[in-house]
C-alpha positions as CSV (number, residue, x, y, z in Angstrom):
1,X,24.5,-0.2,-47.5
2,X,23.2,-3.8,-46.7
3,X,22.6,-3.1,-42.7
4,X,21.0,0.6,-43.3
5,X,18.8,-1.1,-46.4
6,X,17.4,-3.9,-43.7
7,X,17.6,-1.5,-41.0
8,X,14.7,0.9,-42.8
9,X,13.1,-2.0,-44.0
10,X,12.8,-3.3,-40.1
11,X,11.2,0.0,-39.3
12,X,9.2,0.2,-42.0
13,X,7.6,-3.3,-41.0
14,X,7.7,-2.5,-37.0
15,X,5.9,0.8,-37.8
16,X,3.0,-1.1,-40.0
17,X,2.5,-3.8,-37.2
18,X,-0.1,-1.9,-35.1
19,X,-1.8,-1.3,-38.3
20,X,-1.9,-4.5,-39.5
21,X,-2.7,-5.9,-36.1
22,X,-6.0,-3.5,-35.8
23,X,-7.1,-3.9,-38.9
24,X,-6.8,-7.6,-38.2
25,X,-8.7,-7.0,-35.0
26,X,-11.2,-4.9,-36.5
27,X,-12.2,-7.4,-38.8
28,X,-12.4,-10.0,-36.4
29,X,-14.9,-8.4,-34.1
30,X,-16.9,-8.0,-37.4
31,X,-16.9,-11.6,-37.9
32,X,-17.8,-12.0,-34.5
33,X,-20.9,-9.5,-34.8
34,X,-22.0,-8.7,-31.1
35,X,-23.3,-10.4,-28.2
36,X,-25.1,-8.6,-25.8
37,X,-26.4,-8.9,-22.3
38,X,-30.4,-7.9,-22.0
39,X,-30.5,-4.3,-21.0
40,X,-27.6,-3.5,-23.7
41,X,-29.3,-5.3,-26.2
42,X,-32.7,-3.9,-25.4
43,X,-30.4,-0.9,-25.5
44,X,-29.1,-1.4,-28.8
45,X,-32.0,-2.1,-30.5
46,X,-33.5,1.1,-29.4
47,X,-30.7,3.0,-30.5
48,X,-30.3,1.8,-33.6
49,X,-33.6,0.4,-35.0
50,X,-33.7,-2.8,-37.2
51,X,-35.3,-6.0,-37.1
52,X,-35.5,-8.1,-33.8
53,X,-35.4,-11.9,-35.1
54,X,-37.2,-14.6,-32.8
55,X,-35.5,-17.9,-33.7
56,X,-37.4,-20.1,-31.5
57,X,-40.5,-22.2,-32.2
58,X,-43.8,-21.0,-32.5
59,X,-44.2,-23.0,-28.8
60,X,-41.3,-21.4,-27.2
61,X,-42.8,-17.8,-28.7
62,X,-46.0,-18.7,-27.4
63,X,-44.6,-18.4,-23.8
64,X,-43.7,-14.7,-24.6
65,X,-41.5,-12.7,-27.2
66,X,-39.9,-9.4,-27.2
67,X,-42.1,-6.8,-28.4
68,X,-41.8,-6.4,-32.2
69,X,-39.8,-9.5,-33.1
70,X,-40.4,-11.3,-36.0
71,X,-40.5,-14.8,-35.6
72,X,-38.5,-17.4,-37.6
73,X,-38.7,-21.0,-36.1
74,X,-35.0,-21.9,-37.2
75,X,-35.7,-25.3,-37.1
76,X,-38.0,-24.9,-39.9
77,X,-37.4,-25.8,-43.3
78,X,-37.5,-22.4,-44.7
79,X,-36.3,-20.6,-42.1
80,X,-33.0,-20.3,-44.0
81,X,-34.9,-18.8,-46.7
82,X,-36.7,-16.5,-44.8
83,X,-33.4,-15.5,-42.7
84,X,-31.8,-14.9,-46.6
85,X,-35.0,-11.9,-47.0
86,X,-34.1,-9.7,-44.1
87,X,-33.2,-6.5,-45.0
88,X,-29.0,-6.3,-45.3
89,X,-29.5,-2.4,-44.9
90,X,-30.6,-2.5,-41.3
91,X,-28.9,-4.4,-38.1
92,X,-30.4,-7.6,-37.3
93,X,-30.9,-8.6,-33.4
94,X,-30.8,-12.0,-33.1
95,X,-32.2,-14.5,-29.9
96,X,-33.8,-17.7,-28.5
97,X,-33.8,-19.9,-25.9
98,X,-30.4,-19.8,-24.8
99,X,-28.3,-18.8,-27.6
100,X,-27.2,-21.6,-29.7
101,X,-30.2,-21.3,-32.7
102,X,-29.5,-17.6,-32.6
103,X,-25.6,-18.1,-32.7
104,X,-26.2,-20.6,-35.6
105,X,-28.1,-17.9,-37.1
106,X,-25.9,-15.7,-37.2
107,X,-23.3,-17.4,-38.5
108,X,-25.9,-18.4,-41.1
109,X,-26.4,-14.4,-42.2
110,X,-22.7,-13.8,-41.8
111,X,-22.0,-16.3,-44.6
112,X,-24.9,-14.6,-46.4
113,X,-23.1,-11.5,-46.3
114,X,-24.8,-9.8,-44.0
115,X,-23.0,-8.0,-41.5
116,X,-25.1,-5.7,-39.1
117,X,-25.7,-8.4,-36.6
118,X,-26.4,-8.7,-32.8
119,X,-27.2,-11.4,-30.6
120,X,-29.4,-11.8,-26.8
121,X,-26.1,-13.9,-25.0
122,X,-28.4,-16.1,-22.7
123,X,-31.1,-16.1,-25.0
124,X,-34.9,-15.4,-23.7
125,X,-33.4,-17.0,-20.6
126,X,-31.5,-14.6,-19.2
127,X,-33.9,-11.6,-20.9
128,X,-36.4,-13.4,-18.4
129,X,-33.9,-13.5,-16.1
130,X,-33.0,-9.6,-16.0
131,X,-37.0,-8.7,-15.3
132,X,-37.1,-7.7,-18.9
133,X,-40.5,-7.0,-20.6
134,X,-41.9,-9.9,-23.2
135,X,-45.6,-9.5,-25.0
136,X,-47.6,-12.3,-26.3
137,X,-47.5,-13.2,-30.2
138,X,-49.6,-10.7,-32.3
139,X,-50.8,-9.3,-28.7
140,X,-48.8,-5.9,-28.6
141,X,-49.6,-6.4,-24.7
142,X,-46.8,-6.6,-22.3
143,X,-46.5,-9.6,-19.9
């Protein structure tokens, strides 16, 4: 009775492991959010509209921003604050330079509860990089 007791518990556990182990994976990539390369960002955002977040500083945007961002110089001392009034309904698309502001926040947001993020991996970098279109602040006009 002992060995048939621990032999159905042994299957019981064996069958719940690939559930456990997706859910665990699942919730992972939701911690993780996404990072995207420029077209499947560009992509992305299209797709699914929310709010494209400019992290950089108002001289980095100057240079050129992705049509429609909203910029929030992370560096600033409200930017947190600001970051905190996004909408949580929509997905947030995240970039910068390079991607360490952007990274930082999302991880920011993330521990904020929000969790319909995305962010540019490269930054405005590699956006520039892949020939991808940018606009002047408050210009509408591409460049």
């Amino acid at each position: 009775m002992k060995i048939s007791g621990l032999f159905h518990r042994s299957v019981r556990h064996a069958l719940l492991l690939p559930v456990i182990l997706s859910g665990l994976q699942a919730l992972a990539q939701q911690s993780a959010g996404c990072v995207l390369q420029p077209k499947e960002f560009q992509e992305k955002y299209r797709n699914a509209p929310g709010i494209v977040v400019d992290v950089r500083t108002p001289e980095e945007c100057a240079e050129g921003i992705i049509e429609g961002a909203v910029q929030i110089d992370f560096r600033a001392s409200d930017a947190r604050e600001r970051l905190k009034q996004l909408d949580r309904a929509k997905p947030v698309y995240l970039y910068c330079a390079a991607g360490g502001r952007s990274y930082q926040a999302a991880r920011f947001l993330r521990e904020q509860g929000y969790v319909q993020l995305c962010e540019l991996e490269g930054g405005m970098g590699a956006w520039r990089d892949a020939g991808m279109p940018v606009v002047l602040p408050g210009s509408g006009g591409k460049r």
